[in-house]
C-alpha positions as YAML, in Angstrom:
chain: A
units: angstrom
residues:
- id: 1
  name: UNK
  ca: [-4.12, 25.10, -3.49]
- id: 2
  name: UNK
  ca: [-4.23, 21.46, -4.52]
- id: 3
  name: UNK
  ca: [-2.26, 19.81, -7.45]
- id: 4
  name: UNK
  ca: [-3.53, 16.85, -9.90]
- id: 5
  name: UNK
  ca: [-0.36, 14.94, -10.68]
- id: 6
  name: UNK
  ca: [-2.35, 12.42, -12.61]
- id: 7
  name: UNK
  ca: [-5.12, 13.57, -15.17]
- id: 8
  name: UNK
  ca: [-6.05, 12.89, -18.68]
- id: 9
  name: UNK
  ca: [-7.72, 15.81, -19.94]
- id: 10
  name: UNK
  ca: [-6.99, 15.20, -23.18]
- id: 11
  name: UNK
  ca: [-9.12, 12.34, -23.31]
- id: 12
  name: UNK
  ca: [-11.67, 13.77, -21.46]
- id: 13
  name: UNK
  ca: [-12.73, 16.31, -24.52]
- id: 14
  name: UNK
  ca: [-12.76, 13.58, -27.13]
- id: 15
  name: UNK
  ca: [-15.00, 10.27, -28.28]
- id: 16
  name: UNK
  ca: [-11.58, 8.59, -29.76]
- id: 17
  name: UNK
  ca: [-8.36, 7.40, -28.39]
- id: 18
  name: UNK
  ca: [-5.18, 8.34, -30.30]
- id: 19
  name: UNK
  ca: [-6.50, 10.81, -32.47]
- id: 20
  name: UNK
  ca: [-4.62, 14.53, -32.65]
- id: 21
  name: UNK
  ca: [-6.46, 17.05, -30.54]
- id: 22
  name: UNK
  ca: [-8.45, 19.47, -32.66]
- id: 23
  name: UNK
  ca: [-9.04, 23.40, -32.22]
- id: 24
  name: UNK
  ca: [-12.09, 22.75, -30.82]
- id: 25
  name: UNK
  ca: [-11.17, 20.37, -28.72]
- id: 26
  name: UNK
  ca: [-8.47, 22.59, -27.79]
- id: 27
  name: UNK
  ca: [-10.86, 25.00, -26.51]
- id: 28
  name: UNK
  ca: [-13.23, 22.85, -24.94]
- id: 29
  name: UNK
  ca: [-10.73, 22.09, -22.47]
- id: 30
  name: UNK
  ca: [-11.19, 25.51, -20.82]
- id: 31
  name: UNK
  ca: [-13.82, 25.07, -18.69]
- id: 32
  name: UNK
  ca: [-12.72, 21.93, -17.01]
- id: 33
  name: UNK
  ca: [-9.82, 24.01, -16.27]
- id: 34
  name: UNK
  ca: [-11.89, 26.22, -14.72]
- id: 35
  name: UNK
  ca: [-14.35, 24.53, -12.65]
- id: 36
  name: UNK
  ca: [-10.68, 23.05, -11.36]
- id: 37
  name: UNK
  ca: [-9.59, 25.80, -10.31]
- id: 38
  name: UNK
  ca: [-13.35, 27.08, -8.59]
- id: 39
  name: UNK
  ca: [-12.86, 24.28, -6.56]
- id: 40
  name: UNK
  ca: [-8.94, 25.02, -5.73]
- id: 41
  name: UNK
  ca: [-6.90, 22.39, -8.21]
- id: 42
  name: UNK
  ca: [-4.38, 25.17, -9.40]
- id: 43
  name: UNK
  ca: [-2.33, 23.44, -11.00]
- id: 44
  name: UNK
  ca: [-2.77, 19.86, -13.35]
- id: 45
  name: UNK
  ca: [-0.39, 17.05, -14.79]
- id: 46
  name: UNK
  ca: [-1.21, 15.60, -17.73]
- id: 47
  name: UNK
  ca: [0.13, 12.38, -18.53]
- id: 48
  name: UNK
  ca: [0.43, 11.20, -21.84]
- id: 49
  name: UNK
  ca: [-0.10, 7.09, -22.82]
- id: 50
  name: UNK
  ca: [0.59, 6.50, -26.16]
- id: 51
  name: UNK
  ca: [2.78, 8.85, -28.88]
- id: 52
  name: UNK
  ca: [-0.56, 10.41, -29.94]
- id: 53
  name: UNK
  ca: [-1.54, 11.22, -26.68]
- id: 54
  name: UNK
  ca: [1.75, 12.17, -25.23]
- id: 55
  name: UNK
  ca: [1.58, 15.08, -28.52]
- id: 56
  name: UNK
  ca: [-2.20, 15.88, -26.96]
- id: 57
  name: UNK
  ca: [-0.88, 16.47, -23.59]
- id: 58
  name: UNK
  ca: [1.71, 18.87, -24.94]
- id: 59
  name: UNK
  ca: [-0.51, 20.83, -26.99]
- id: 60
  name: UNK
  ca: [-3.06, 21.41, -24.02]
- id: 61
  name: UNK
  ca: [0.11, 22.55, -21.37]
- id: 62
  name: UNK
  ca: [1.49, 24.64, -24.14]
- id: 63
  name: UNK
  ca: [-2.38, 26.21, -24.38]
- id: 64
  name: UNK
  ca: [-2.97, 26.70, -20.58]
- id: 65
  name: UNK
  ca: [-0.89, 28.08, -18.36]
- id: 66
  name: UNK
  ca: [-1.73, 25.55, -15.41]
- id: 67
  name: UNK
  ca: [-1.22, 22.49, -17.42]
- id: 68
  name: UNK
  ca: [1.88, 20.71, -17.83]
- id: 69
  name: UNK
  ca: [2.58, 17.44, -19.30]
- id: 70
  name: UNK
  ca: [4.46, 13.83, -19.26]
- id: 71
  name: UNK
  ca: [4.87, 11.77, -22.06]
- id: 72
  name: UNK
  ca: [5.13, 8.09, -22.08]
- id: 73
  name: UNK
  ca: [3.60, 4.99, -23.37]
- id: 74
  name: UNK
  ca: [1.30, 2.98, -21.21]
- id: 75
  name: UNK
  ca: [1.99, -0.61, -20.80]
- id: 76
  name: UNK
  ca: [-1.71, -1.57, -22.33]
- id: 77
  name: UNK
  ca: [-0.25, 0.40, -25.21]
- id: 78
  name: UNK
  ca: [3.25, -1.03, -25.87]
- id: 79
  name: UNK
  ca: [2.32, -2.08, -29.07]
- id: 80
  name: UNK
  ca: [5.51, -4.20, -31.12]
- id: 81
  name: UNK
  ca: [6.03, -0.97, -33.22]
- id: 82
  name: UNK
  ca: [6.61, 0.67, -29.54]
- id: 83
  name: UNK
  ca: [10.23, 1.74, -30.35]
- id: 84
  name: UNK
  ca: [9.58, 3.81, -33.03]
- id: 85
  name: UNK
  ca: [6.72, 5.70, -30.87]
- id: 86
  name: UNK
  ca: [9.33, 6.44, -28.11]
- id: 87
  name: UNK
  ca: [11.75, 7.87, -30.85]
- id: 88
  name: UNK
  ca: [9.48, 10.77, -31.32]
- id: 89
  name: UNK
  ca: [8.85, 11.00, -27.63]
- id: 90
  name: UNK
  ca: [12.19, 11.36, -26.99]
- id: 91
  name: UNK
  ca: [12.13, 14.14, -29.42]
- id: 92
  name: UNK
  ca: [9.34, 16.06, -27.73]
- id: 93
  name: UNK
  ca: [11.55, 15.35, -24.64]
- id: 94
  name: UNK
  ca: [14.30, 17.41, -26.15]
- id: 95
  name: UNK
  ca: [12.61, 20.12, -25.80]
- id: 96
  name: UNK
  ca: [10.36, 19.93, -22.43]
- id: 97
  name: UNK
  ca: [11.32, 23.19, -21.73]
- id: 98
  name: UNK
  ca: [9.18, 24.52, -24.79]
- id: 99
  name: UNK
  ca: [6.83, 21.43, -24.31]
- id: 100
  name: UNK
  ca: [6.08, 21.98, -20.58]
- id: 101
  name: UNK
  ca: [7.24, 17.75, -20.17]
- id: 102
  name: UNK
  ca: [8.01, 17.82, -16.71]
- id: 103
  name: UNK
  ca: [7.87, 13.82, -16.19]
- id: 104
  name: UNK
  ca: [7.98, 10.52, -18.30]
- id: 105
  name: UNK
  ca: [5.42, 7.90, -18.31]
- id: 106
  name: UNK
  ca: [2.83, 6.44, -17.45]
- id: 107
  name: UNK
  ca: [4.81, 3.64, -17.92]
- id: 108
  name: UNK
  ca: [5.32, 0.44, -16.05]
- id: 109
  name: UNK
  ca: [3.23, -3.40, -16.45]
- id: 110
  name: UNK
  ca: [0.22, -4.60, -15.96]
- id: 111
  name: UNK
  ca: [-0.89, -8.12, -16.11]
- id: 112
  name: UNK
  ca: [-4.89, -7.33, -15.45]
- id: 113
  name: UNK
  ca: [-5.83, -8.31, -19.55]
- id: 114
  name: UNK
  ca: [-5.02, -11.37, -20.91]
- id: 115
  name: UNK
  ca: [-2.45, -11.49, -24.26]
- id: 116
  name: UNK
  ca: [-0.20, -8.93, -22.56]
- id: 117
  name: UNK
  ca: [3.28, -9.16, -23.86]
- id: 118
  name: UNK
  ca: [5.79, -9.22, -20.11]
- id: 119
  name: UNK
  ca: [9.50, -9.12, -21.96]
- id: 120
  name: UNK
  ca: [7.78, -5.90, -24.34]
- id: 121
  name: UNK
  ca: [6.37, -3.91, -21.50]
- id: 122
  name: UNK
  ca: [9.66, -4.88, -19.33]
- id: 123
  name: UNK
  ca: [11.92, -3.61, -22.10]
- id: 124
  name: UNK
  ca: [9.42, -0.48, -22.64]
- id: 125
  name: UNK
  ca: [9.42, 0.31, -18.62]
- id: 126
  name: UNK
  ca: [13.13, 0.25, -18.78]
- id: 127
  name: UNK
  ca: [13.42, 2.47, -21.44]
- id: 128
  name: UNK
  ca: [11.46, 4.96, -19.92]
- id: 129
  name: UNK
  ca: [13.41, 4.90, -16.39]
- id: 130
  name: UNK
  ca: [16.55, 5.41, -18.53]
- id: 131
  name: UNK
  ca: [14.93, 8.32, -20.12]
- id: 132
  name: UNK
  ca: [13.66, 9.89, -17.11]
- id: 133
  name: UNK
  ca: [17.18, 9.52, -15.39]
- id: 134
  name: UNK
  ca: [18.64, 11.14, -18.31]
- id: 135
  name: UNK
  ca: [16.71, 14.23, -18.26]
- id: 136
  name: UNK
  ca: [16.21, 14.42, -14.40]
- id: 137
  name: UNK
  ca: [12.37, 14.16, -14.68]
- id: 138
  name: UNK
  ca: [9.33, 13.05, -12.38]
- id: 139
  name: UNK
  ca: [9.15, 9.00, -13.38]
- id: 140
  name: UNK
  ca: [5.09, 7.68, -13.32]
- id: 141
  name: UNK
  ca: [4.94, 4.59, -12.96]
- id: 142
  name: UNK
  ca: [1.81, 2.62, -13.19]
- id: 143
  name: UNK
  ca: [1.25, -0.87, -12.05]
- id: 144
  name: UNK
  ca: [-1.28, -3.07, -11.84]
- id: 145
  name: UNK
  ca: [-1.22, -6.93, -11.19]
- id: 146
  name: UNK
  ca: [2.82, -7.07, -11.22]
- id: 147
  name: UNK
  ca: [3.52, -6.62, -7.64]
- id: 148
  name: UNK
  ca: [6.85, -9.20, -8.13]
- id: 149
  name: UNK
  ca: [7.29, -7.96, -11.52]
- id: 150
  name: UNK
  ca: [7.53, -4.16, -11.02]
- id: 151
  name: UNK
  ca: [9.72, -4.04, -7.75]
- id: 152
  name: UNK
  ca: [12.03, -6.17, -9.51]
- id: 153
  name: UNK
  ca: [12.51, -4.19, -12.22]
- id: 154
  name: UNK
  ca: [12.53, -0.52, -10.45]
- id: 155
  name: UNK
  ca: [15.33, -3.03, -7.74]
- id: 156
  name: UNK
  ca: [17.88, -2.85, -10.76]
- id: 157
  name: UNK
  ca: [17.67, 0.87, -10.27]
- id: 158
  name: UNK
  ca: [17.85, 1.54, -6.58]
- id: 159
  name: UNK
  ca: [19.39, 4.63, -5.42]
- id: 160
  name: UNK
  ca: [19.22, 5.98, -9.13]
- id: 161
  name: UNK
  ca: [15.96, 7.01, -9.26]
- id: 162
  name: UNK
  ca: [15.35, 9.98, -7.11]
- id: 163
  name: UNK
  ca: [11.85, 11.29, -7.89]
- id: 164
  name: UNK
  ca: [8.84, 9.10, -9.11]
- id: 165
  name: UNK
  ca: [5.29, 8.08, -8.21]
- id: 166
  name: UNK
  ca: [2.93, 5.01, -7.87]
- id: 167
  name: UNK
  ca: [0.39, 6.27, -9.55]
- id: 168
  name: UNK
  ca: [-3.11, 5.04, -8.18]
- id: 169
  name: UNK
  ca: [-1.73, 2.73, -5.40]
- id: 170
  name: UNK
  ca: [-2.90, -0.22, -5.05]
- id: 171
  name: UNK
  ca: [-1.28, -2.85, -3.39]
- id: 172
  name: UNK
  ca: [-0.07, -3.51, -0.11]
- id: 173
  name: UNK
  ca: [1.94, -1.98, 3.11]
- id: 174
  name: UNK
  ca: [5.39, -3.72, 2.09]
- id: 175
  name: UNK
  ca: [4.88, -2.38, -1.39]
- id: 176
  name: UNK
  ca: [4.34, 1.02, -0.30]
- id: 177
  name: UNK
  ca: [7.70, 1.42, 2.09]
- id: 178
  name: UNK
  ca: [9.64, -0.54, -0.49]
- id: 179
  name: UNK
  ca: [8.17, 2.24, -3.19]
- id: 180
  name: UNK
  ca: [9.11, 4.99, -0.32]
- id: 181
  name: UNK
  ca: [12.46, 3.90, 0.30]
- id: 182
  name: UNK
  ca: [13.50, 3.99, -3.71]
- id: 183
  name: UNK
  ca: [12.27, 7.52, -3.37]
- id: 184
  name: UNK
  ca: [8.82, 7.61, -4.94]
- id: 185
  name: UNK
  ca: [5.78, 9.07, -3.49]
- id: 186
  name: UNK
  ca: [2.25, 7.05, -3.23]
- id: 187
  name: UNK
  ca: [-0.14, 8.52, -5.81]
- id: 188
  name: UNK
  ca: [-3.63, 8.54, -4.24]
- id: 189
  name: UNK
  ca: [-6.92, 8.94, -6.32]
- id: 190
  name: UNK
  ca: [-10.46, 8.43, -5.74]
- id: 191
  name: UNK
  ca: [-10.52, 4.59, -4.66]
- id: 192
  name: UNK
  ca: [-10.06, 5.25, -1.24]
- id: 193
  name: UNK
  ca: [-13.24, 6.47, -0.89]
- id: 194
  name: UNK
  ca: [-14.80, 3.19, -2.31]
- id: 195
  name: UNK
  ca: [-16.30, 1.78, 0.81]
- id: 196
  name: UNK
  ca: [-14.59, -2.15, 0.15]
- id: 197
  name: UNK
  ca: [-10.66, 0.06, 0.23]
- id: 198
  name: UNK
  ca: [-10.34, -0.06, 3.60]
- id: 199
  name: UNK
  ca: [-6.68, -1.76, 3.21]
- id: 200
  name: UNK
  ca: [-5.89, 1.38, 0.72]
- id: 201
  name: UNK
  ca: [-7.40, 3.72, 3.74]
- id: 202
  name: UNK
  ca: [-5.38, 1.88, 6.47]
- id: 203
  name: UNK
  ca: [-2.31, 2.26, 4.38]
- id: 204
  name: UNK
  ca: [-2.78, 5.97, 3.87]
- id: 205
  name: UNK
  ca: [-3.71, 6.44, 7.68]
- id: 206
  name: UNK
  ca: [0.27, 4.78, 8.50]
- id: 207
  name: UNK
  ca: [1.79, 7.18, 5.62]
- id: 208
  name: UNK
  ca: [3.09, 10.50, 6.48]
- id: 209
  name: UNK
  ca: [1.84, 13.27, 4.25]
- id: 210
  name: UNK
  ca: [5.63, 13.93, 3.10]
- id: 211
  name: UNK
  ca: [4.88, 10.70, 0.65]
- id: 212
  name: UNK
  ca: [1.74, 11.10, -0.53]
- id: 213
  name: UNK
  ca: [0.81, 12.73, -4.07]
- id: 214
  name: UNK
  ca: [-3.00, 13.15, -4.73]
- id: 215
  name: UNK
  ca: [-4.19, 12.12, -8.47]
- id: 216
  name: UNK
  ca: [-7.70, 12.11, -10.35]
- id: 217
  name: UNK
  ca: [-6.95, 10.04, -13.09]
- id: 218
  name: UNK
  ca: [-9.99, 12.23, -14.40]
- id: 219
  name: UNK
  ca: [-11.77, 10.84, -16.86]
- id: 220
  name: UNK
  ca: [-11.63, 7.58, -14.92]
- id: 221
  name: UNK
  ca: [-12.22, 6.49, -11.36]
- id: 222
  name: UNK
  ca: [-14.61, 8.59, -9.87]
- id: 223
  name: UNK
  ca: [-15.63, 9.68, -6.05]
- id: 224
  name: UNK
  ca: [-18.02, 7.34, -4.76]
- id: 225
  name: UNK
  ca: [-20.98, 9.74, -4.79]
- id: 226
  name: UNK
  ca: [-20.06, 10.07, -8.65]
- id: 227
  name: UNK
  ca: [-19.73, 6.22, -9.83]
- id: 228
  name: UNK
  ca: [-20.60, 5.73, -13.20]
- id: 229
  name: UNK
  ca: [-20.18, 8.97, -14.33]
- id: 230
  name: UNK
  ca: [-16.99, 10.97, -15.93]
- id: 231
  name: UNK
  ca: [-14.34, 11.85, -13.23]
- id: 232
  name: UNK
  ca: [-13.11, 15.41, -13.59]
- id: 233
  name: UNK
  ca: [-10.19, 16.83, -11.81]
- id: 234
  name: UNK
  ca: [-12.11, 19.24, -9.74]
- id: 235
  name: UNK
  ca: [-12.92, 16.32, -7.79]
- id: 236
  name: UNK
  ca: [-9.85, 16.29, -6.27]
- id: 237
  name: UNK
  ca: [-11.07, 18.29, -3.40]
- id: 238
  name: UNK
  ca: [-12.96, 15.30, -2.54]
- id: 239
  name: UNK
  ca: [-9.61, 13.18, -2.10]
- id: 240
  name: UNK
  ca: [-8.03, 15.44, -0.18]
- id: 241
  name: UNK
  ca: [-10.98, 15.88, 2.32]
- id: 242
  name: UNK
  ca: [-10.62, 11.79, 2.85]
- id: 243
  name: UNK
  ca: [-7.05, 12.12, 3.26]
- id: 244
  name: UNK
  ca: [-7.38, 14.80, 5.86]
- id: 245
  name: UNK
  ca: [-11.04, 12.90, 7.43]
- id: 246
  name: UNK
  ca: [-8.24, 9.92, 7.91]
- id: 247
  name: UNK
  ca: [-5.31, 11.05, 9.11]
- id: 248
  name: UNK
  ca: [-7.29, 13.76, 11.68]
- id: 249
  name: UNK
  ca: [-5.30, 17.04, 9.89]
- id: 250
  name: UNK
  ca: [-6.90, 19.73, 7.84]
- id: 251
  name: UNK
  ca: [-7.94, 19.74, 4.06]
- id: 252
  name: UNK
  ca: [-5.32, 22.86, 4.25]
- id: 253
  name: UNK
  ca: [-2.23, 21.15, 5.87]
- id: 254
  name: UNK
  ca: [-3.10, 17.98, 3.27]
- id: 255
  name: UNK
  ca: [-3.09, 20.29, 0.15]
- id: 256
  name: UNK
  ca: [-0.14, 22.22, 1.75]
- id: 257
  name: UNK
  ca: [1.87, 19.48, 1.28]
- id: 258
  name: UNK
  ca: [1.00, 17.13, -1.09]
- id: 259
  name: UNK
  ca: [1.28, 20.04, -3.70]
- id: 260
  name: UNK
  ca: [4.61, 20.53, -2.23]
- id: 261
  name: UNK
  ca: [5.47, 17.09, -2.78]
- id: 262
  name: UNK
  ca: [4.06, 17.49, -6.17]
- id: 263
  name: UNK
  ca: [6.40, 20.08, -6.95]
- id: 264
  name: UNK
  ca: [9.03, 18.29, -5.81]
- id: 265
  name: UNK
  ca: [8.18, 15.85, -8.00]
- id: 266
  name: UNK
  ca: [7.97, 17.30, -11.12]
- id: 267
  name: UNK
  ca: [10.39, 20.13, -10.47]
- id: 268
  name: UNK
  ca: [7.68, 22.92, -10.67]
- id: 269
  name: UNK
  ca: [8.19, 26.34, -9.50]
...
């Protein structure tokens, strides 16, 4: 059975971001699950970006058994109020027990859109390692356009952090050992079957399957026979097939262990 340890499926049943999840919505959720699970994704992380959507993720692993959730605030969301947002999401961390929270983030920088803020999404990222540390949870960490910026950050906690992921890899070879050695896996989605990836496909083809984590990131990035339409995390099966197609093992032996390592990851029975 395969695990997505990077999905958004409460975004996926809504028009608007940040707004609370309603019944409906709620319900509506059920036969993604489903056609998920048809396809062997047993088991799905949702990770939360913002306060609002943290509280989404929450509601939908406390609805369905399968789901669990992080909680976190995405750099593109790191807003100057940001503080008082991770107050309350250290309050739903409190309890992660009852709130199914089995990891913190997505959190981390990006540099991609102009007007970013570096010194508030530093501070944020830091905030969230410490929290993570503190609670012995999974750490997400997304990056994008801060190669220099993000190792040198995670540096000031090497040999601290003992469980994490780069979620949606990618950079380059260097990056992904240096990532490896500070104990995080490589979170692998749908790109590398984009026919221009073939650095992302060489880099997966040198990694052993002990460090690799396979993601959707369902509602975005899509398989390449689905570009331009919604992602969904049944599509997973379509990773894992490249994965295996690559590195000349079976689609079992490739879901064997990456949902180990995904369980590893977020402590999951």
């Amino acid at each position: 059975m395969l695990t997505d340890t990077h999905c958004h499926v409460n975004i996926m049943v809504k028009k608007d971001f940040d707004t609370p999840l309603t019944d409906v919505e709620i319900k509506s959720a059920a036969p993604i699950i489903h056609d998920a699970e048809k396809h062997g994704v047993s088991t799905i992380i949702n990770v939360g970006t913002s306060l609002i959507e943290s509280e989404n993720c929450v509601t939908l692993a406390r609805e369905y058994s399968s789901l669990y959730a992080t909680v976190g605030i995405h750099p593109n969301d790191c807003t100057p109020t940001w503080r008082n947002d991770f107050a309350h999401i250290k309050n739903l961390v409190a309890q992660k027990e009852e709130n199914k929270i089995v990891g913190i983030g997505e959190c981390g920088i990006d540099r991609h859109y102009p007007g970013y803020d570096l010194q508030r999404q530093n501070d944020a990222f830091r905030a969230h390692i410490d929290l993570a540390l503190e609670h012995n949870l999974g750490l997400v960490v997304h990056s994008r356009d801060a190669y220099d910026e993000t190792l040198r950050t995670l540096e000031e906690y090497k040999g601290d952090i003992k469980k994490g992921t780069m979620h949606c890899f990618s950079y380059d070879q260097d990056f992904a050992d240096e990532a490896i050695a500070m104990g995080f896996f490589i979170g692998i989605d749908a790109p590398i079957t984009y026919p221009k990836n073939e650095l992302l496909r060489n880099i997966v083809k040198s990694l052993d399957l002990r460090h690799i984590v396979l993601e959707t990131d369902a509602p975005f990035l899509p398989p390449q026979e689905f570009r331009g339409k919604q992602n969904h995390p049944q599509y997973l099966a379509i990773v894992a097939e490249c994965i295996a197609q690559l590195k000349n093992e079976t689609v079992e032996s490739v879901a064997q262990q990456t949902t180990k390592n995904a369980k590893q990851l977020f402590g999951l029975e």
